[in-house]
C-alpha positions as a Markdown table, in Angstrom:
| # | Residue | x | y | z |
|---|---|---|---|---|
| 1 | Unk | 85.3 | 81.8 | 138.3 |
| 2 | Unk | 83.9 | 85.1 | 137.3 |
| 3 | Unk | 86.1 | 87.3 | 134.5 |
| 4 | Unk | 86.1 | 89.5 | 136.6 |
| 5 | Unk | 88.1 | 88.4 | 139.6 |
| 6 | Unk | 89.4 | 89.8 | 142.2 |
| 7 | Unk | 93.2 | 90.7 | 142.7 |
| 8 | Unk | 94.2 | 88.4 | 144.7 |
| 9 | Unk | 92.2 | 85.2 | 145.3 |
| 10 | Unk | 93.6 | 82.4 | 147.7 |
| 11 | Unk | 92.6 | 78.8 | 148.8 |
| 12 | Unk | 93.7 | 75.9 | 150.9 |
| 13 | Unk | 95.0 | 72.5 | 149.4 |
| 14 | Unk | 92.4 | 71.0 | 152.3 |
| 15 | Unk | 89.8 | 70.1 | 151.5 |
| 16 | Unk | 90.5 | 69.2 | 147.8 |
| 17 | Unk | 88.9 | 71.3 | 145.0 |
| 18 | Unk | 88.9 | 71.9 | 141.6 |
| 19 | Unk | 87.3 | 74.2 | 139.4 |
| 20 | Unk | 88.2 | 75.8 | 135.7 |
| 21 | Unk | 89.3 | 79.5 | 136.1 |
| 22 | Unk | 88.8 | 79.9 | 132.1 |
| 23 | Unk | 89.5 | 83.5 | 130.5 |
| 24 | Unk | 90.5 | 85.0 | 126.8 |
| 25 | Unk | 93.7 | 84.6 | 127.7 |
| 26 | Unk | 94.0 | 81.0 | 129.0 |
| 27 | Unk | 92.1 | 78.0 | 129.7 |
| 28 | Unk | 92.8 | 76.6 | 132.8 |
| 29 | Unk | 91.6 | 73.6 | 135.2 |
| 30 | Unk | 93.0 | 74.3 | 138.9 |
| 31 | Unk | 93.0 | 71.0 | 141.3 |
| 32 | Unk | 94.0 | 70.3 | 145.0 |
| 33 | Unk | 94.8 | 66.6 | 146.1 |
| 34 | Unk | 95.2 | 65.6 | 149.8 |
| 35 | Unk | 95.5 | 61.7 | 150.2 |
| 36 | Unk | 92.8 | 61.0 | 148.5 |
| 37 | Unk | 93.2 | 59.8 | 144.7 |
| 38 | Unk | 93.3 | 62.3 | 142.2 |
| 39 | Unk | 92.3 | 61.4 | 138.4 |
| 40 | Unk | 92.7 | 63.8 | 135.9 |
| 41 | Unk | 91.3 | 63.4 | 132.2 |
| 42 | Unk | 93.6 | 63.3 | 129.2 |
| 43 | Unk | 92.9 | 66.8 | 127.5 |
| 44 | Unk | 95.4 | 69.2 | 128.7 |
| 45 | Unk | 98.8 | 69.1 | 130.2 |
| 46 | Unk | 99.4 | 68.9 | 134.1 |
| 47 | Unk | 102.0 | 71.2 | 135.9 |
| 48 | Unk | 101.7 | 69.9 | 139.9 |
| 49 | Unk | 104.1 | 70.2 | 143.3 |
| 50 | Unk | 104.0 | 68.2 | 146.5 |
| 51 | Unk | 103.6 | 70.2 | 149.0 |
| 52 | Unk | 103.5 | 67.4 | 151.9 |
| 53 | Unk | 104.2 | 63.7 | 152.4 |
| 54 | Unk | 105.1 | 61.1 | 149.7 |
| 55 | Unk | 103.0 | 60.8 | 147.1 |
| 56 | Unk | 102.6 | 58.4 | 143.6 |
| 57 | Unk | 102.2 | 59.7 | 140.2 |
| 58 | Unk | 100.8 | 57.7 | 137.5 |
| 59 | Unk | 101.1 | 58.8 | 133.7 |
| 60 | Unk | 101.8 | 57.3 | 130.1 |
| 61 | Unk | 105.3 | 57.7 | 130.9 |
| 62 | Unk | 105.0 | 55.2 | 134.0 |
| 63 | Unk | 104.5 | 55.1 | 137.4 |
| 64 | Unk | 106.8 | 57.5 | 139.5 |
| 65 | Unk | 106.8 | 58.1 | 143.4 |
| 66 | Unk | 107.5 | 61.8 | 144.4 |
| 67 | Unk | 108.3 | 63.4 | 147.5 |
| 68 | Unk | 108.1 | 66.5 | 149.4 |
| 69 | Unk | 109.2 | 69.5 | 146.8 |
| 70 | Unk | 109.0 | 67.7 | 143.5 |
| 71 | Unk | 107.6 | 69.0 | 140.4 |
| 72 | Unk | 106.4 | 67.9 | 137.1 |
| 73 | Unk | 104.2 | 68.1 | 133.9 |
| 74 | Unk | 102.5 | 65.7 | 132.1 |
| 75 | Unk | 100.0 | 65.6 | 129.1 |
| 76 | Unk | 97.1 | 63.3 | 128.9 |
| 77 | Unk | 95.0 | 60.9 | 131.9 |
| 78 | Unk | 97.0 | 61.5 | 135.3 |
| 79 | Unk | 96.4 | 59.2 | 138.8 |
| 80 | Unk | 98.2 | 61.1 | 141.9 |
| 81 | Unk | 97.9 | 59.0 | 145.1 |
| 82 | Unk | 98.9 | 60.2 | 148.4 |
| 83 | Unk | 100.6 | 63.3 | 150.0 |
| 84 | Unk | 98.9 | 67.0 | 149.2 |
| 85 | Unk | 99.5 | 69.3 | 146.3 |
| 86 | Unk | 98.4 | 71.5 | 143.5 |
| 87 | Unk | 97.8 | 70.9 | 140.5 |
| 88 | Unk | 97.6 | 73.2 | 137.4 |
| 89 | Unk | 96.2 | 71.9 | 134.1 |
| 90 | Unk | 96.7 | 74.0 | 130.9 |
| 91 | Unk | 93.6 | 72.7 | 128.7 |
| 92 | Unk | 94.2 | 72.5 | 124.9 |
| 93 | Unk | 97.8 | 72.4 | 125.1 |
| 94 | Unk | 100.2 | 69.6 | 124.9 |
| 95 | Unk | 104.0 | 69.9 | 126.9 |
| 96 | Unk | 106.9 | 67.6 | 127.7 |
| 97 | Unk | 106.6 | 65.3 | 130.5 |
| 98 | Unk | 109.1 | 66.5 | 133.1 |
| 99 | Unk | 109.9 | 65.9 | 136.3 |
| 100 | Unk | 112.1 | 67.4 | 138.7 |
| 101 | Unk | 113.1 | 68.9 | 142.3 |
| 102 | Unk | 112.8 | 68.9 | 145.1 |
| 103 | Unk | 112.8 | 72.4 | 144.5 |
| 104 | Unk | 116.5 | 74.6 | 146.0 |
| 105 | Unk | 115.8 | 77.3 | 149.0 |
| 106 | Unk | 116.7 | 80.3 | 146.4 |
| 107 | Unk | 116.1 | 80.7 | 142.9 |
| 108 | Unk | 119.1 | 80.9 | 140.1 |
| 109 | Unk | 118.0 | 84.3 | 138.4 |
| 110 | Unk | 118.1 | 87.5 | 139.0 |
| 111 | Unk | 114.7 | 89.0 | 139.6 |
| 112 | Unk | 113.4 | 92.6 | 141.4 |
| 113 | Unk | 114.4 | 94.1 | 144.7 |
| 114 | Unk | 116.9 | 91.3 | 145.6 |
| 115 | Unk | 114.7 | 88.4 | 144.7 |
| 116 | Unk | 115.3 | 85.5 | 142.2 |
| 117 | Unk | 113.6 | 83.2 | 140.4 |
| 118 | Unk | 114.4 | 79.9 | 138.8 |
| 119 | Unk | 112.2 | 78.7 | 135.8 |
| 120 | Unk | 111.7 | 75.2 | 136.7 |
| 121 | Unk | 110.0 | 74.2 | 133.9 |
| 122 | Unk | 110.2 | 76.0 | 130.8 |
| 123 | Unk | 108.3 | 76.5 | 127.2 |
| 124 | Unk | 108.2 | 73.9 | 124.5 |
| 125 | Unk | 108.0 | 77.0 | 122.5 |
| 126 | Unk | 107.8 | 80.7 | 122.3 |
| 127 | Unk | 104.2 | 81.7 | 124.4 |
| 128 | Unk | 104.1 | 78.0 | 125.9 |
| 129 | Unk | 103.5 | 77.6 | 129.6 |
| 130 | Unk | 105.8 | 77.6 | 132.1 |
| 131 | Unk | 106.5 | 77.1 | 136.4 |
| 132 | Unk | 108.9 | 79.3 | 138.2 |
| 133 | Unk | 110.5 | 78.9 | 141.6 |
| 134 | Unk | 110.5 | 82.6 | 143.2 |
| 135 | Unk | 112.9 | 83.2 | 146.2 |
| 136 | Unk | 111.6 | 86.3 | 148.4 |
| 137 | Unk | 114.3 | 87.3 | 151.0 |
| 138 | Unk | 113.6 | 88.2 | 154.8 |
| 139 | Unk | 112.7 | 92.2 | 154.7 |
| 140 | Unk | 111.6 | 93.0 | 151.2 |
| 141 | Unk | 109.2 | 94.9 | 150.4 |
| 142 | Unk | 108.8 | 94.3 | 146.4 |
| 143 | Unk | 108.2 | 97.2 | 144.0 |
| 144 | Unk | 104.3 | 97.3 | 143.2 |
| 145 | Unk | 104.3 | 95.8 | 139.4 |
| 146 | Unk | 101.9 | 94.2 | 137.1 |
| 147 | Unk | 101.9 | 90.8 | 135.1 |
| 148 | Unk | 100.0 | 90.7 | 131.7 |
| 149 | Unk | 98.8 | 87.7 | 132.5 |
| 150 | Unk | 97.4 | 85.9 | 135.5 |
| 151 | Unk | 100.2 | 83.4 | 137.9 |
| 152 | Unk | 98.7 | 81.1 | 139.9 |
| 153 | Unk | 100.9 | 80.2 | 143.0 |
| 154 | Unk | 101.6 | 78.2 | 145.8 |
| 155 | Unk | 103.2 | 79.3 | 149.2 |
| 156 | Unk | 106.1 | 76.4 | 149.6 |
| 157 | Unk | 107.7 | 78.0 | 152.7 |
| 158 | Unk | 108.2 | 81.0 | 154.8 |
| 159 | Unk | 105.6 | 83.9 | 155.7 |
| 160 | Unk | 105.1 | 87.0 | 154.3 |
| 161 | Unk | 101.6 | 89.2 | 153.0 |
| 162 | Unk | 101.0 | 90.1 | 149.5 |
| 163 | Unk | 99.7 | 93.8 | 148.8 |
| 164 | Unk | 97.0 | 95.0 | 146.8 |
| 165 | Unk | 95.1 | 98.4 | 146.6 |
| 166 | Unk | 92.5 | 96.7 | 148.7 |
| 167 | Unk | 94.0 | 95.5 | 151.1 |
| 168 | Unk | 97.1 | 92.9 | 152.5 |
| 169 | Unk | 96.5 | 88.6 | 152.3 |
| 170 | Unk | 99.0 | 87.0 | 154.5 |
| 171 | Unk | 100.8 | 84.2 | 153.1 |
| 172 | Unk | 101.6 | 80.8 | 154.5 |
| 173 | Unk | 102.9 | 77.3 | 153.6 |
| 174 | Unk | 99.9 | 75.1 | 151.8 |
| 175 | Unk | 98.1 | 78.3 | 151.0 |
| 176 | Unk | 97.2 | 78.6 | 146.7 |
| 177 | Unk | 96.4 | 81.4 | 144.9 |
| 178 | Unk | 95.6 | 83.4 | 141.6 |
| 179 | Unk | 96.8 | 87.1 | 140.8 |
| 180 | Unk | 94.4 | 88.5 | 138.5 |
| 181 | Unk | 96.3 | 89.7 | 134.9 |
| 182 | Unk | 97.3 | 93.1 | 135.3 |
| 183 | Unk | 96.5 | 94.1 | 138.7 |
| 184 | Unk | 98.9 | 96.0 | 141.2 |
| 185 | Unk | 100.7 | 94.1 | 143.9 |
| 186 | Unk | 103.8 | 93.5 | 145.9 |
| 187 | Unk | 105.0 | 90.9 | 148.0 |
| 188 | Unk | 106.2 | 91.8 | 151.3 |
| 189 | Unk | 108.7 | 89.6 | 154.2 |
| 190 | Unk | 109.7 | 90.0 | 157.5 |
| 191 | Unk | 111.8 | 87.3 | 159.6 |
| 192 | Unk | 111.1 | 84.9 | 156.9 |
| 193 | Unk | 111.8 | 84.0 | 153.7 |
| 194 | Unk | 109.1 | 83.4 | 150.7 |
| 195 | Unk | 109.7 | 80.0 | 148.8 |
| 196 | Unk | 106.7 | 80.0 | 145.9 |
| 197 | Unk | 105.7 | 78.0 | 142.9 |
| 198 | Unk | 104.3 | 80.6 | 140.2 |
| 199 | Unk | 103.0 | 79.5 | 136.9 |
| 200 | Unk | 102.8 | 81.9 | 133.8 |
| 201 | Unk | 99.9 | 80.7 | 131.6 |
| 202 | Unk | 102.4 | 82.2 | 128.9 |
| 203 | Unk | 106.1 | 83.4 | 127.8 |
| 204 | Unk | 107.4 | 85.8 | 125.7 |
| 205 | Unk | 110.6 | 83.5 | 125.9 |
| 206 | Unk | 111.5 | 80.7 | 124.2 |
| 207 | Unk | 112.6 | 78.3 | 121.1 |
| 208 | Unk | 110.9 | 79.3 | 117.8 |
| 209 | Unk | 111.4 | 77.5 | 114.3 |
| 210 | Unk | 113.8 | 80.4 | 112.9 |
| 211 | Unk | 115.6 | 80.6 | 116.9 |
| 212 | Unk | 116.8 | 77.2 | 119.0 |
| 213 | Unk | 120.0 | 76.3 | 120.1 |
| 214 | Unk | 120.2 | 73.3 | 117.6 |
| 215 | Unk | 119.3 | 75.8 | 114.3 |
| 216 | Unk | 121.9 | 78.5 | 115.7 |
| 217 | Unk | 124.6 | 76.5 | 116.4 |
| 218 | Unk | 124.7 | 74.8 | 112.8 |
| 219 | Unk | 127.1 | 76.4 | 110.5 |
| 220 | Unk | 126.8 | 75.6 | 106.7 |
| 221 | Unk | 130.3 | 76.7 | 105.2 |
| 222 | Unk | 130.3 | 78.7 | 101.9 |
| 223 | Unk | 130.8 | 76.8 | 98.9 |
| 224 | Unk | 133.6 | 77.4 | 96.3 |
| 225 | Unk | 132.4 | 77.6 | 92.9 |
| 226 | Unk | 133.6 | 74.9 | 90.7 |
């Protein structure tokens, strides 16, 4: 894709694609599957979500059959078999395997105008990648805002139109897209509720060598002198 991208780009999960969307920022491989085999190569780490049927998932960590809703990342060769999805690969970076869901109907954290947000999977470490689960309630019409860095999304459920200065997209289950770093936008409802994966090429949250839960919680008493 160009550097120069538009706000808001969006694509089906049918007919499969893939393509790198590579900029200073990040380096990133973006797949579709849909019943057809999927092989991915072994640089990289792979964030992904069923969006429909059953599917497999083949790794170094085994051989795994997902559903509907479930989520994961793995680093190195990947084989997905069945079902439809997205598939997110961060190249040059190596994460957890993880796998998890299927995904809840409303996120666990606070987030703006009356939305919330789960982080589904989070960073090794500070700056790391992660995947969010963002919850849009019926009738909100988000504050315009900015991200310094591009998401790259998935509709899971619901309907609703994301706004830009140029113009509205409307939003629907199986429909995948990228929100250019730092461009206006909103998300808007009506009836319906937004269920959407996000990724964050980035964080500015999370462990560091001098800051983790295992470091902070060790207490070394003070020593008498003999």
């Amino acid at each position: 894709m160009s550097p120069r991208m538009p706000t808001f780009t969006s694509f089906a999960l049918h007919p499969p694609i893939q393509f790198d969307s590579l900029s200073d920022q990040d380096r990133v491989r973006i797949s579709t599957w849909s019943d057809t085999p999927l092989d991915l190569p072994e640089r990289g780490t792979h964030f992904g979500l069923v969006q429909e049927g059953a599917a497999k998932l083949e790794c170094s960590s085994g051989s795994f059959d997902i559903c509907k809703g479930m989520y994961w990342s793995a680093s190195g060769a990947l084989r997905l078999t069945g079902g439809r999805g997205l598939i997110i690969s961060q190249l040059d970076y190596r994460g957890f395997f993880h796998l998890g869901g299927p995904i809840e109907s409303t996120g666990r954290l606070r987030y703006i105008d009356g939305c919330t947000d789960s982080l589904l999977i989070p960073p090794v470490q500070l700056g790391d990648p992660c995947l969010n689960l963002l919850h849009i309630p019926p009738h909100t019409r988000q504050t315009t805002h900015t991200h310094p860095s591009r998401r790259i999304g998935l509709i899971v459920a619901g309907s609703g139109r994301c706004v830009t200065p140029s113009g509205e997209q409307p939003l629907h289950p199986g429909l995948a897209f990228i929100i250019a770093a730092n461009s206006l936008h909103s998300f808007y409802t009506d009836d319906e509720a937004l269920l959407v994966i996000a990724f964050h090429p980035d964080s500015d949250f999370g462990p560091t060598h001098e800051h983790h839960p295992m470091i902070n919680r060790t207490i070394i008493p003070d020593r008498e002198a003999p």
